[in-house]
N, C-alpha and C positions, 0 to 999 in steps of 0.2 A: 504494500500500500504506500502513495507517493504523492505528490501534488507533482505536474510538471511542465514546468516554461519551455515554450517554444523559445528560442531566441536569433534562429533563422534570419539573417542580414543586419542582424543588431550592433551598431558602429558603438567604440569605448565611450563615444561623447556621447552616447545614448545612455549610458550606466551613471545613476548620481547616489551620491550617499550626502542625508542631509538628515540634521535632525529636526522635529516636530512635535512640538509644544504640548498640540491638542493631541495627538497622540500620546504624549506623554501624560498629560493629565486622565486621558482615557485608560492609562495602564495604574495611574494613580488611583481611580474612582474602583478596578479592577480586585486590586490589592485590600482595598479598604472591604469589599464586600467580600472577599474570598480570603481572608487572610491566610488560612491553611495551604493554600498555593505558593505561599510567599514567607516563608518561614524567616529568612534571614532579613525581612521588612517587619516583623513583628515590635518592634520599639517604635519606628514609627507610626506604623500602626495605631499603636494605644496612645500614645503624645496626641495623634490627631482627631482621634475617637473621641479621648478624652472632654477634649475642648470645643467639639463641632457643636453648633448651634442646632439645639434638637429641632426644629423645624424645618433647617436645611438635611436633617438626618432621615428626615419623611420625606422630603423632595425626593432626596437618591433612593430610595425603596421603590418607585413611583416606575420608576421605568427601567433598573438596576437589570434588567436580561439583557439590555444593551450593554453591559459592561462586569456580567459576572458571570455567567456560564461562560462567553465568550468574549471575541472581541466584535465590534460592530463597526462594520467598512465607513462610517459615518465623524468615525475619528480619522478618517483620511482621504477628507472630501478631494484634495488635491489629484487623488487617482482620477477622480469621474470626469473632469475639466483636461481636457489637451491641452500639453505644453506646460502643464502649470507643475513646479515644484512646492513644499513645504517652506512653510514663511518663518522669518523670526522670533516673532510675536505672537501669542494665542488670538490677540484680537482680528489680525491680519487672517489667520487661520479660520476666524468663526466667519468675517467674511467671505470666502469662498465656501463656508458649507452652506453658506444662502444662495450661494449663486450654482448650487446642484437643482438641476429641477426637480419639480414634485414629482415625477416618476421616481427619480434616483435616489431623491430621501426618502419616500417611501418606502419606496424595494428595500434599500440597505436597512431601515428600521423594521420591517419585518422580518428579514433575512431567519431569526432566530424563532418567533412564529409560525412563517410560513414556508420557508426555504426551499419557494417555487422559482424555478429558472437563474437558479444563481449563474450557476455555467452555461447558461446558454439565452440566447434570445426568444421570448416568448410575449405573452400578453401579459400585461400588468393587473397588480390590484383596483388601479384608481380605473384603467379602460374595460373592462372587464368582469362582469355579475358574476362569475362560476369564480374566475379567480378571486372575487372578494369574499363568496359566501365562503372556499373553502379556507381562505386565509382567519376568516375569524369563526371555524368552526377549530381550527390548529390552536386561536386563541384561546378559546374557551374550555378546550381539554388542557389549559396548561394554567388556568386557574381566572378569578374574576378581576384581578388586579391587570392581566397580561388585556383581556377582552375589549375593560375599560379604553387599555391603552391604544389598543388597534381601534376600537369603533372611533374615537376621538379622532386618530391619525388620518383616518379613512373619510373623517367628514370633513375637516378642516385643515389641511397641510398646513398653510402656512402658522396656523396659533400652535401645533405641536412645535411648529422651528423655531418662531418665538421663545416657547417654556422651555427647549433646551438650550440656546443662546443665553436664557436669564440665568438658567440653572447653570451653567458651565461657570458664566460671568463669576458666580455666587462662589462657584467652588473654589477658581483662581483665588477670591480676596480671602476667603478662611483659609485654605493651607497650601492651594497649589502653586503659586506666586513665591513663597516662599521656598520650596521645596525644589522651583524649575531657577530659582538661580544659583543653588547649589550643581544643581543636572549639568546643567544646560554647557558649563567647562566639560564637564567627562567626556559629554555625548558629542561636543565641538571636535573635544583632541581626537576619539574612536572614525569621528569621520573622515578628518585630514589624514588620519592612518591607513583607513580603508581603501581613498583616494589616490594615496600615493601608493599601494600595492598593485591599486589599478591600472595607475598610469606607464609601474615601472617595472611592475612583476606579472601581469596581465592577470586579466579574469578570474581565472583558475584560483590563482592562490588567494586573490580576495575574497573568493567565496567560501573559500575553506576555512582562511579567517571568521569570517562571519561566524560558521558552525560546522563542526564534522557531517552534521546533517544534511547539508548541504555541496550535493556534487555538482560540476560541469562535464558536460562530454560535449567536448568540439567540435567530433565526427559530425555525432548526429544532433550537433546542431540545437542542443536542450540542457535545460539545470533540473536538477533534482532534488525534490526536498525531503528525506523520509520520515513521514507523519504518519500517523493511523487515522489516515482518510485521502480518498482519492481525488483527483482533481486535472484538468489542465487549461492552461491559457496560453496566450504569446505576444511577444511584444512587439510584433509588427513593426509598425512605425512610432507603436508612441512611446519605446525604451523600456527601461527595470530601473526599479526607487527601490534603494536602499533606506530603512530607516532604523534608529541605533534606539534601544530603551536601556533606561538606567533598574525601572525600576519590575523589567518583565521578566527575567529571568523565571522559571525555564522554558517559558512560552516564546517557540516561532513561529511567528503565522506569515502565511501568504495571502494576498489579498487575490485572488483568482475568479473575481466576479467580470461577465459579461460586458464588453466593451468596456472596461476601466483598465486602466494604466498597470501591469504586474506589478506588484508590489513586498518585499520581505521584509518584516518587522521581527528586528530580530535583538536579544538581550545581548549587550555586552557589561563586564565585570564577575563575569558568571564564577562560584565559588568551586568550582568542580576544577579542580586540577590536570585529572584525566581526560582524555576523550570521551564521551559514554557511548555507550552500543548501540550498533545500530538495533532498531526495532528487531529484526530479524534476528539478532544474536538475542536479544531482551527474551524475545518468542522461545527460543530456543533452551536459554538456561530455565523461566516458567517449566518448560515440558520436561526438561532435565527431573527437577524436583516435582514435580508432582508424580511421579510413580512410589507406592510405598516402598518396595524394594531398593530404587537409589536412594530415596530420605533415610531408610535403614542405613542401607551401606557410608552415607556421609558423617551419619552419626560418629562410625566410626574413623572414617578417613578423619576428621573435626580433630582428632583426640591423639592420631598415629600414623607414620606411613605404615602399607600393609602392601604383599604381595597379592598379585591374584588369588595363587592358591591357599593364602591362609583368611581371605576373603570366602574365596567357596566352603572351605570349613567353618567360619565360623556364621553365614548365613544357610549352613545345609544347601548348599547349589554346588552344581558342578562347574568349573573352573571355566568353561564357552557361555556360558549363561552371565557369569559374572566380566566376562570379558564384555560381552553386548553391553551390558549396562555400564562397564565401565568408558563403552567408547561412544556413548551418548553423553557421558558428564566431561569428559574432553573435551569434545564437539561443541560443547555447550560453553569451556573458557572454563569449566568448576573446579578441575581433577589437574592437578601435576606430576610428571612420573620423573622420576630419577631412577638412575642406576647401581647400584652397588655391588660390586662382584658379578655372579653371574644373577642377579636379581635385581626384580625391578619392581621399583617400590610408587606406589600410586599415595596422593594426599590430599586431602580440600583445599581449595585456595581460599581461606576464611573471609580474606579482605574484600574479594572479589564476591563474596556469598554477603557478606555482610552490607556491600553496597547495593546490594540486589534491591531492597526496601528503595530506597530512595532513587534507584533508577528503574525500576517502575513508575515509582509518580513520574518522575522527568519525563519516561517516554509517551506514557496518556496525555500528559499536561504541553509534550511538544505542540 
């Protein structure tokens, strides 16, 4: 499973890395509603919790699916607009999401409701009776706060743009103003670095930078993001936006909606020192340990090296039985063998089992 950019005739000057405010606050508004995704934001967190004005606390409740299960295309209006990059300024930013039409603010604030035609071009909510009964019948099975929100969206576009332009405004003067000029250096230096790997080490390695998640294949012409969820777009003539978050880590999203600009939003300062696995190894060490017989066997590997055959003795198996299993916990990155004399001594790799917990979340939460 993969998200994956065409990038077919895509010239360097077509590739920008720039940081984005509203985006950032949008990862800001993220964190605060999901803090468990954001373990190492947990101080700020409570600082900002703490002192938030409860009535601005019932505002973000109000429409918080745009900004807590996922991310919502809406923090980076800049995509939907040709030509247009991410501004300095949030306010410079709220401008251009006025200047999405009502289709495109629509679609993107449904997106998580209704997520009819993301990848592809079809009929909308606003032109279209079937697509709007079924859009708020998605609302209504996700509860009466979500239905509210859609029926409002769907009668009056521009007073919903309004109540999030006020509501954003509100959020910048209680904590995100504060917060984005701490950011806003890290996420400056991450892009002039990205820039200059692009301009002098080409593509390839800036992408890699970005994330191990993220591949180029030159051949054929496409980037790869490995996520658990599929997708494709391409950047034709309108290029690929890079953009840096301070405060998303582990979350990287692509922006792979319909006629909008590709887009990677991607965490830098990430506390992981390692590369982490790809999904497919992730997959693999999960199926490792879920058999009872290897959870047995690592018991012991956890504790001692052990040869095959004093493995087959001391689970009653014969010694090809315990080899299969043993060359599925290899396969998997679990198992290390050494040699000693003429024996060869199999072991857990604790550190590697031990990070399993946390790189699980990482690879859902990619």
């Amino acid at each position: 499973m993969s998200v994956r950019i065409d990038i077919a005739g895509l010239r360097p000057e077509q590739v920008a890395v720039v940081p984005s405010p509203l985006a950032e606050l949008g990862m800001a508004l993220h964190a605060l509603s999901e803090p468990g995704h954001h373990p190492g934001l947990q101080g700020w967190v409570t600082g900002v919790t703490a002192r938030l004005d409860p009535h601005l606390a019932d505002r973000m409740c109000e429409a918080d699916f745009l900004w807590r299960t996922t991310f919502s295309d809406l923090f980076l209006p800049y995509a939907g607009i040709p030509g247009t990059l991410p501004c300095a300024t949030l306010a410079e930013e709220l401008d251009l999401l006025d200047k999405l039409t009502d289709e495109q603010f629509v679609d993107a604030a449904l997106e998580f409701t209704c997520a009819v035609g993301y990848g592809s071009c079809g009929p909308t909510a606003l032109s279209d009776p079937e697509v709007r009964r079924r859009s708020l019948d998605l609302a209504a099975a996700r509860g009466p706060q979500q239905l509210r929100f859609s029926e409002r969206l769907l009668a009056d576009p521009p007073r919903i743009r309004a109540w999030l332009r006020q509501f954003l405004q509100d959020c910048d003067e209680a904590f995100f103003a504060e917060a984005w000029s701490r950011l806003r250096h890290q996420l400056a230096a991450d892009a002039r670095h990205k820039t200059d790997l692009l301009r002098h080490r080409g593509p390839a390695e800036a992408l890699a930078a970005v994330s191990p998640a993220v591949t180029l294949d030159e051949a054929a012409a496409g980037i790869t993001v490995d996520k658990l969820g599929d997708g494709r777009t391409a950047t034709g003539d309108k290029g690929l936006l890079l953009v840096p978050t301070s405060l998303g880590w582990p979350h990287l999203m692509v922006l792979h909606r319909y006629g909008w600009q590709p887009v990677l939003h991607y965490p830098v300062g990430s506390p992981e020192l390692a590369a982490p696995p790809t999904l497919e190894q992730l997959a693999l060490r999960m199926t490792a340990l879920s058999h009872p017989v290897r959870m047995r066997m690592c018991r012991n590997l956890a504790r001692s090296a052990y040869t095959t055959g004093e493995l087959a003795q001391v689970h009653g198996m014969t010694a090809p039985e315990i080899s299969r299993h043993l060359a599925v916990l290899k396969k998997a990155g679990l198992v290390t063998t050494r040699r000693r004399g003429r024996y060869v001594l199999h072991q857990l790799d604790v550190t590697v089992v031990a990070r399993l917990g946390s790189e699980f979340l990482e690879g859902i939460l990619r």
